[in-house]
C-alpha positions as CSV (number, residue, x, y, z in Angstrom):
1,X,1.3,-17.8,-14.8
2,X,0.3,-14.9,-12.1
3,X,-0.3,-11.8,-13.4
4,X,1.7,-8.7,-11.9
5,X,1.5,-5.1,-12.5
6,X,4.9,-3.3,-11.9
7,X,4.8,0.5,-11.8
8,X,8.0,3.0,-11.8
9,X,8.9,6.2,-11.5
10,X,11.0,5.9,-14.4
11,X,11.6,4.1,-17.8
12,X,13.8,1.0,-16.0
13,X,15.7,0.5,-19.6
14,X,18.9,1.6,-20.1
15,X,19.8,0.9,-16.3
16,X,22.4,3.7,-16.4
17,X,21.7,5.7,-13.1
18,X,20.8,4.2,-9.8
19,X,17.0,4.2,-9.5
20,X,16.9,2.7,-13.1
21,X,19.4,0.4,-12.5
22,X,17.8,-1.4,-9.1
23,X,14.3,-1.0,-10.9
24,X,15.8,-3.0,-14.2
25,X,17.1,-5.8,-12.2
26,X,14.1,-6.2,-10.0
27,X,11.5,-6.1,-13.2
28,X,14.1,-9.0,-14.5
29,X,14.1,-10.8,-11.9
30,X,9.9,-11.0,-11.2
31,X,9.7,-10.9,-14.9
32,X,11.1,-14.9,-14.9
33,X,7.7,-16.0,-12.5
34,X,5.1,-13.4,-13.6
35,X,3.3,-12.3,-16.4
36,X,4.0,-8.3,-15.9
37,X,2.4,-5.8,-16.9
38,X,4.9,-2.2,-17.0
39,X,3.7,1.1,-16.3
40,X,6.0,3.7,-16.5
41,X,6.7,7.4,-16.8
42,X,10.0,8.6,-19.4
43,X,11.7,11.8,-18.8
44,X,13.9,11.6,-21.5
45,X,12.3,11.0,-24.7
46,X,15.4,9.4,-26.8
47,X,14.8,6.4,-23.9
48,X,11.5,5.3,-26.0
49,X,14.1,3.8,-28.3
50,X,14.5,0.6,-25.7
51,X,10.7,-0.4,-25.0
52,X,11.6,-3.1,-27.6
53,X,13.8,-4.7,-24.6
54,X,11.4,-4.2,-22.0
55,X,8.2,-5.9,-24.5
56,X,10.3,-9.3,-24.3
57,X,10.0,-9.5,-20.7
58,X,7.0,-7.7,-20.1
59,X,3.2,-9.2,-21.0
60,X,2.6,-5.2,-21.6
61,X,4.4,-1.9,-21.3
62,X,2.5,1.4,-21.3
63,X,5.3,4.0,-21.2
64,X,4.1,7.8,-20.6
65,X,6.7,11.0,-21.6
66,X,6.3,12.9,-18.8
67,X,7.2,16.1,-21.1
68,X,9.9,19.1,-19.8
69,X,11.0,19.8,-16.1
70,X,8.6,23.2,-16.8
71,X,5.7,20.7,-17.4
72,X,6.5,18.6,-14.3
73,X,6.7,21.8,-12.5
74,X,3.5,22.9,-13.5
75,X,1.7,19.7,-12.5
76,X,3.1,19.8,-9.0
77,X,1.9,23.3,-8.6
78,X,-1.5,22.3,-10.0
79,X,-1.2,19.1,-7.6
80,X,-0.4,21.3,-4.6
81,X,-2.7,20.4,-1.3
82,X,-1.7,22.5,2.1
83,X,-0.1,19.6,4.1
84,X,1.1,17.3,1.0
85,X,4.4,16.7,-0.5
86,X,5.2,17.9,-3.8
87,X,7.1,14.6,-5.2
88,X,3.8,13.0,-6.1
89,X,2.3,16.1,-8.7
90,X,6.1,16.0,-10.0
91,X,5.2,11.8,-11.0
92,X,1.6,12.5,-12.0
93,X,0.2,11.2,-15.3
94,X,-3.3,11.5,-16.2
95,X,-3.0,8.5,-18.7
96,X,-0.9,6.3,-16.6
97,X,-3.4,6.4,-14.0
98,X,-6.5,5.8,-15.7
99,X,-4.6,3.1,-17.5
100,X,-4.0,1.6,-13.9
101,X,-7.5,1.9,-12.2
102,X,-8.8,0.6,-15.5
103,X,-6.4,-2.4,-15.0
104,X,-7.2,-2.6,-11.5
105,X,-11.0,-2.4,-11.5
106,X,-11.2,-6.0,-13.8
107,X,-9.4,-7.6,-10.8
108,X,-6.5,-8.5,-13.6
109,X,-3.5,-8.5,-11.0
110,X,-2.6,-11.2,-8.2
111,X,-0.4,-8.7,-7.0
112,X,1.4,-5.1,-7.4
113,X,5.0,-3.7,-7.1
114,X,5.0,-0.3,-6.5
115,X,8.8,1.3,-7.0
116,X,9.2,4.2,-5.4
117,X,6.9,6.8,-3.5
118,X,6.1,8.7,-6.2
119,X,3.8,5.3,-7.7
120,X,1.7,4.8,-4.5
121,X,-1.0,7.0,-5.3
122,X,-2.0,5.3,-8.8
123,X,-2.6,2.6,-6.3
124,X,-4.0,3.4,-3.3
125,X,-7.9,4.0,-2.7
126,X,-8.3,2.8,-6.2
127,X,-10.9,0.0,-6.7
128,X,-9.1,-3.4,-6.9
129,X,-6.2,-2.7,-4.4
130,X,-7.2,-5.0,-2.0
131,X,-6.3,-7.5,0.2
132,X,-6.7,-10.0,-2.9
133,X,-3.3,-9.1,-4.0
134,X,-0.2,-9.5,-3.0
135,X,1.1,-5.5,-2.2
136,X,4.5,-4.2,-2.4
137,X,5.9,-0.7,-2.2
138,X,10.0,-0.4,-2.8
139,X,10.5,2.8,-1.0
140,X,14.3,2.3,-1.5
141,X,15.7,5.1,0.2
142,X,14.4,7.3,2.8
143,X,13.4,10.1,0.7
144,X,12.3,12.4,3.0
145,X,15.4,12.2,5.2
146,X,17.5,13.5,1.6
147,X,15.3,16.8,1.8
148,X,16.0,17.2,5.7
149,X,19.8,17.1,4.9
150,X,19.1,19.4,1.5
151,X,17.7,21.7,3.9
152,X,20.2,22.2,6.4
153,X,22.6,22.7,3.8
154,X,20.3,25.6,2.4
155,X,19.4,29.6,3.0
156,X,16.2,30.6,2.8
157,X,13.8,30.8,1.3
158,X,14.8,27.0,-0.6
159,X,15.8,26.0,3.0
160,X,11.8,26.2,4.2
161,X,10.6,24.8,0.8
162,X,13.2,21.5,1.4
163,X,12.2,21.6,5.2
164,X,8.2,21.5,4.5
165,X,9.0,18.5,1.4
166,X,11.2,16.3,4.3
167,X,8.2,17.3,7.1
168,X,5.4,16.3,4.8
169,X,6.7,13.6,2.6
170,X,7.8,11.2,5.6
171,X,3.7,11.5,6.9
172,X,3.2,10.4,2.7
173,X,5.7,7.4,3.4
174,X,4.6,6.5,7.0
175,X,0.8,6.2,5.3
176,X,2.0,4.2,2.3
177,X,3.9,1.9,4.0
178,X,1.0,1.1,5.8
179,X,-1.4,0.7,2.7
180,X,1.2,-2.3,1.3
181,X,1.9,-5.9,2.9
182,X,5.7,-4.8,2.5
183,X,7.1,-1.9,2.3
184,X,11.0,-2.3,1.5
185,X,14.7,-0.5,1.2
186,X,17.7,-0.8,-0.1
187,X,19.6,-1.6,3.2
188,X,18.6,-3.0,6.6
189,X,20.0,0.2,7.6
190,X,18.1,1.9,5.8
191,X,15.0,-0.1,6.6
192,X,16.2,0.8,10.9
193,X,16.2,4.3,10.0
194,X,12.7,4.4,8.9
195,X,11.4,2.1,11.5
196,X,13.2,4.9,13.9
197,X,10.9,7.4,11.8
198,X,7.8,5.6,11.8
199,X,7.3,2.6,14.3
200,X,4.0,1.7,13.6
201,X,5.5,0.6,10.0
202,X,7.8,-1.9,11.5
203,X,6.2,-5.4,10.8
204,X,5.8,-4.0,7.1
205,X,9.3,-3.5,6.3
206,X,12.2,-5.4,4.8
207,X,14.8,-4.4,2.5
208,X,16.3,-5.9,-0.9
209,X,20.5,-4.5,-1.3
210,X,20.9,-3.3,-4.4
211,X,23.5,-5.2,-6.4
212,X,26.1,-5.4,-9.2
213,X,26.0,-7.1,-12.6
214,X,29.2,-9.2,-12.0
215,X,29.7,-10.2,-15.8
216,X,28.6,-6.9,-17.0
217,X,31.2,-5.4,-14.8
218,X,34.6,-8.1,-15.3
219,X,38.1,-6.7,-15.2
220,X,39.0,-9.6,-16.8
221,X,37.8,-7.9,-20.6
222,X,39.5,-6.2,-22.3
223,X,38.7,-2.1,-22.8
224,X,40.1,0.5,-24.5
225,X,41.7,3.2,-22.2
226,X,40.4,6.3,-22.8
227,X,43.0,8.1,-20.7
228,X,45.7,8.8,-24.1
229,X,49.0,10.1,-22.0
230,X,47.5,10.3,-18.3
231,X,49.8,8.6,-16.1
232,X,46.9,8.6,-12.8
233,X,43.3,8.6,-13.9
234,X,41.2,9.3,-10.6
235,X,37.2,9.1,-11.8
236,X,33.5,10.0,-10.3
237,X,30.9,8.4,-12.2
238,X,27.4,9.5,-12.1
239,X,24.4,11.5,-13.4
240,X,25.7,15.0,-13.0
241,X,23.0,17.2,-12.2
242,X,22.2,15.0,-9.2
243,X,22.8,18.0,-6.5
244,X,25.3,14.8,-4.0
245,X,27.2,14.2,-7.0
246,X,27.3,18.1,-7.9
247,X,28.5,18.8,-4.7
248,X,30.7,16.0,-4.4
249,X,32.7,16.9,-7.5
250,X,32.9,20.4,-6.6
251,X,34.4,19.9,-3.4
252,X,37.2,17.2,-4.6
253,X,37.9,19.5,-7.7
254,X,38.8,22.4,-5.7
255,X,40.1,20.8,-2.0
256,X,41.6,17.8,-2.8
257,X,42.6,17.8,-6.2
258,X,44.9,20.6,-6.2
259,X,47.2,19.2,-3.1
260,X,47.3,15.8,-5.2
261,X,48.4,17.7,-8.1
262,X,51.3,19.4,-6.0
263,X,52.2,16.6,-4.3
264,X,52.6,14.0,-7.8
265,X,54.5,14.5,-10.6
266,X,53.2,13.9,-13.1
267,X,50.2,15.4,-11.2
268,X,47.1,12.8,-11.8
269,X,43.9,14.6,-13.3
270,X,40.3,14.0,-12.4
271,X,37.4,13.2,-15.1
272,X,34.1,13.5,-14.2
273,X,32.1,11.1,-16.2
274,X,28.4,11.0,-16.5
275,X,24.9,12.2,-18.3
276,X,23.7,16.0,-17.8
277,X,26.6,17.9,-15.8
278,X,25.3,20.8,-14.4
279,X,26.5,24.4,-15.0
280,X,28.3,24.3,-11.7
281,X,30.3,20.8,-13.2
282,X,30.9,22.1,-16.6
283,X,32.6,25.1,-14.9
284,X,35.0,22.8,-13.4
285,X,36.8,22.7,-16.8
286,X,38.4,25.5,-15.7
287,X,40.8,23.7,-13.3
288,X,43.8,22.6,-14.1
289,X,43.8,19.1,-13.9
290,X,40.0,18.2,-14.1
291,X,37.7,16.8,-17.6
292,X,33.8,17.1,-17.5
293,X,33.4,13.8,-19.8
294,X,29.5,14.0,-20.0
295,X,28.0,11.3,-21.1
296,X,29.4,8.1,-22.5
297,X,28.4,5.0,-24.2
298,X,29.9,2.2,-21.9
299,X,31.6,4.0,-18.7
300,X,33.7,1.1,-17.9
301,X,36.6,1.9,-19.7
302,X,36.9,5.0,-17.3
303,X,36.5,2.8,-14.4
304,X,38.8,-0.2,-15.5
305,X,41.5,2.4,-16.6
306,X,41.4,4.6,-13.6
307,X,44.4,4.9,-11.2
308,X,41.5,5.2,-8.1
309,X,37.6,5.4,-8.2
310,X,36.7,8.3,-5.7
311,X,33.3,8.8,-4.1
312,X,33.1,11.9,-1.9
313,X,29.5,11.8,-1.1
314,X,28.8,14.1,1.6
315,X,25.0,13.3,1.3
316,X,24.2,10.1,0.0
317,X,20.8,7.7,0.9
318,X,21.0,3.8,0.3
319,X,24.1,1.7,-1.5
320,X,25.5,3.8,-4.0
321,X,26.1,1.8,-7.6
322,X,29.2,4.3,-8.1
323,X,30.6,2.1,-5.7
324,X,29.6,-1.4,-6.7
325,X,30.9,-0.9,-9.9
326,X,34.1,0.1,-9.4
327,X,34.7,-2.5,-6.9
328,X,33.5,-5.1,-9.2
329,X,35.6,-3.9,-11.6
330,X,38.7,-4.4,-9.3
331,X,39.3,-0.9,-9.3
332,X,40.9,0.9,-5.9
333,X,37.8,3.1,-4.7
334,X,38.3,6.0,-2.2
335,X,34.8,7.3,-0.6
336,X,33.3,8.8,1.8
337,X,31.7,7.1,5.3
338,X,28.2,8.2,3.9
339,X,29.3,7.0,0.1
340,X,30.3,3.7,1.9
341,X,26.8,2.9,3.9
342,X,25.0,-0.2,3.1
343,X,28.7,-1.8,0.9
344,X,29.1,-4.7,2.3
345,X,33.0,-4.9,2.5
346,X,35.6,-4.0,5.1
347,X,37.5,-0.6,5.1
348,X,40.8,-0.6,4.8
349,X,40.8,-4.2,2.9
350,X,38.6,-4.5,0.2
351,X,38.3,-0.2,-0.2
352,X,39.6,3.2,1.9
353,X,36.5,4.8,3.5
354,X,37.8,8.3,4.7
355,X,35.8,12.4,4.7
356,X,37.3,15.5,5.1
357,X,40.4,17.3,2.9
358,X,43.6,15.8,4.9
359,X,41.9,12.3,5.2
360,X,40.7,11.9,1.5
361,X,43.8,13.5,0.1
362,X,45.9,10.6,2.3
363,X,44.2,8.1,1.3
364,X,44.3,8.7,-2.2
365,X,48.3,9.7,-2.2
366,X,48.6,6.0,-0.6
367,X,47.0,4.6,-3.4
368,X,49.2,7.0,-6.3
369,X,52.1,6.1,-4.4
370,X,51.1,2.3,-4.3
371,X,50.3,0.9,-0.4
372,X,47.4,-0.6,-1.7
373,X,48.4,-3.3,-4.3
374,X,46.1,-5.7,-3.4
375,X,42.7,-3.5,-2.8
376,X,41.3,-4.1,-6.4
377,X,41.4,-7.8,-6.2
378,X,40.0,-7.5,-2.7
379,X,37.3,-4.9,-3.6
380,X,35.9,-7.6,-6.7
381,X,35.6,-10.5,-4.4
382,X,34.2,-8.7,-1.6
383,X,31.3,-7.6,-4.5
384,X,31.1,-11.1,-5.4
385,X,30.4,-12.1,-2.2
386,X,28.0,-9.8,-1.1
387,X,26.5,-8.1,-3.9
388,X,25.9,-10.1,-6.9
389,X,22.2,-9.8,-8.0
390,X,21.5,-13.3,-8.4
391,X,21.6,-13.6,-4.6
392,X,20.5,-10.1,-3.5
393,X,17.2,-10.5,-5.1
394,X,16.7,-13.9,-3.5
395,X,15.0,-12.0,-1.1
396,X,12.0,-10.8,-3.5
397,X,11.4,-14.5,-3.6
398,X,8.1,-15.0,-1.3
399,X,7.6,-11.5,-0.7
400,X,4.8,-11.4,-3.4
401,X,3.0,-14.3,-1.6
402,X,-0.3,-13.1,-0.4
403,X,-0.5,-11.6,3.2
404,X,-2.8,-12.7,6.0
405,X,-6.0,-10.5,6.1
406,X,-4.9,-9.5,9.6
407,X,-1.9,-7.3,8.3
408,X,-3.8,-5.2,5.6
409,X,-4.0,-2.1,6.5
410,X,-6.7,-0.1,4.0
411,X,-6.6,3.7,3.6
412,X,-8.0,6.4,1.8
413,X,-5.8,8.3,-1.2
414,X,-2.8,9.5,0.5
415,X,-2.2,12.1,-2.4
């Protein structure tokens, strides 16, 4: 069997927030037709506890604590080049990437997956990235364009920080997506929106949607409600120190919720569900009406339980899981335009797709006051449809097949 070296950002095991999730489902998948080998970087140390998952699907796993957010920090300030991003220091490990040029300099690897940005420079200019292997770079979102909308959102001085990372890290992802034979994203959207960016990367780009575990995620089992004497549930899911989800709460919790609450009796109450909720989502407590859950061990049961699913993203990149899942689970989901992007389903049918405080506080009303009997069922065969995993990642099928010399593309280090 072909040997592949699969590099990520993050630990992909427990697939419990987005980028792990996608990143789980694609080592999987490859890991079925390849003999990987895992490098990866863990931010949370209690996540060590599951390499004994990844080691039975991986030929080898070298995991690397990245130590605390002050550590990080210090490494991107010691990484810091006038004209460079700073996501790259943020991701850098000394031992992960000797252990890679190491790996790559005995010509070990038919081919590379590179997920995320943040993983292209253990690869590129090293010896042994060559036009021998088979070269791809999962860019998933476009990163750059999530800084841009952080920094029109920002005063100064954060605002010119957030505008040099957007103006500096697209001419990082408009040089790496030239270094690989295919550079891809989690939408065709998204894929459009880069090719807008950066047209020379055009014949290098494709796109693999992210997906939903359909069995994982049956309303058909059984779970225990954890909603004791709530009469309508509405739930965000997500990691919650994540500045969209921050700000997503915060603004349901203080424009929409209270109407909902003066308009229903009983008034339905909000939990917020999800790892790490920032001081500004633990403060939320405070409001009559709304639970900061933190983190569970199976967030279904708030999802399966919950009168509506809401999803008030006001910036959001890619296909957001938040979504997927709830559909899956048949549940009635309320989200933003921007929270909708990349789902392939039709508004109105299979979910309600609505922004602002009078349109997101009528379309969930509808729901309480039940117009929309037939959304959940909708909503979970619309996911199994067009988002099951087993045929999303049809797509990675071939991708890994070597390129034609003609459409390598070799570069210096681009960090």
């Amino acid at each position: 069997m072909k040997r592949l070296l699969f590099l990520c950002h993050r630990i992909p095991y427990p697939p419990e927030k987005g980028d792990k999730i996608r990143a789980w489902h694609m080592l999987r998948h490859l890991a079925q037709s390849w003999d990987v080998d895992l490098g990866c970087l863990v931010d949370d140390p209690q996540d060590l506890q599951h390499l004994p998952v990844l080691e039975e699907c991986c030929n080898v796993v070298r995991a690397h604590p990245t130590g605390s957010s002050w550590r990080a920090a210090a490494r991107t300030l010691l990484h810091y080049r006038p004209g460079k991003p700073l996501t790259p220091g943020w991701f850098y490990n000394a031992d992960l990437a000797s252990w890679v040029r190491q790996g790559l300099a005995s010509g070990r690897y038919d081919a590379v997956f590179a997920y995320s940005a943040a993983m292209a420079p253990y690869l590129i200019g090293q010896p042994g990235f060559s036009p021998r292997q088979s070269r791809v770079l999962d860019l998933v979102d476009v990163d750059s364009e999530k800084w841009r909308a952080y920094a029109a959102e920002t005063k100064s001085p954060m605002r010119h920080i957030w505008q040099r990372e957007a103006r500096t890290l697209l001419e990082f992802e408009r040089r790496a997506a030239m270094a690989f034979d295919r550079c891809l994203f989690v939408s065709g959207h998204e894929s459009a929106r880069f090719a807008e960016l950066a047209p020379e990367t055009a014949s290098h780009l494709d796109w693999v949607e992210n997906g939903v575990d359909m069995a994982f995620f049956d309303p058909a089992r059984s779970y225990p409600s954890p909603y004791e004497g709530v009469a309508s549930p509405l739930v965000f899911t997500g990691t919650m120190n994540y500045r969209p989800n921050v700000e997503a709460v915060c603004w349901f919790a203080r424009n929409v919720l209270p109407r909902l609450r003066a308009a229903f009796n009983p008034s339905p109450e909000f939990f917020i569900v999800g790892a790490n909720p920032s001081p500004a989502v633990r403060s939320l407590s405070s409001i009559p009406g709304v639970h900061v859950v933190g983190a569970v061990a199976d967030i279904r049961p708030y999802i399966a339980h919950a009168s509506v699913a809401v999803a008030p993203l006001g910036i959001a990149r890619g296909i957001q899981n938040k979504v997927l899942e709830a559909m899956a689970l048949a549940r009635p989901v309320v989200a933003s335009s921007s929270a909708f992007e990349g789902v392939h389903a039709v508004p109105g049918r299979d979910l309600l797709v609505g922004d602002g405080v009078a349109q997101t506080f009528d379309l969930v009303s509808a729901v309480l006051r039940g117009e929309h009997s037939g959304l959940g069922a909708a909503a979970r065969r619309a996911m199994l449809a067009g988002h099951d995993w087993s045929a999303t990642l049809r797509r990675l099928d071939g991708m890994l097949a070597p390129a034609p010399a003609q459409q390598v593309h070799e570069l210096g280090a681009v960090a």
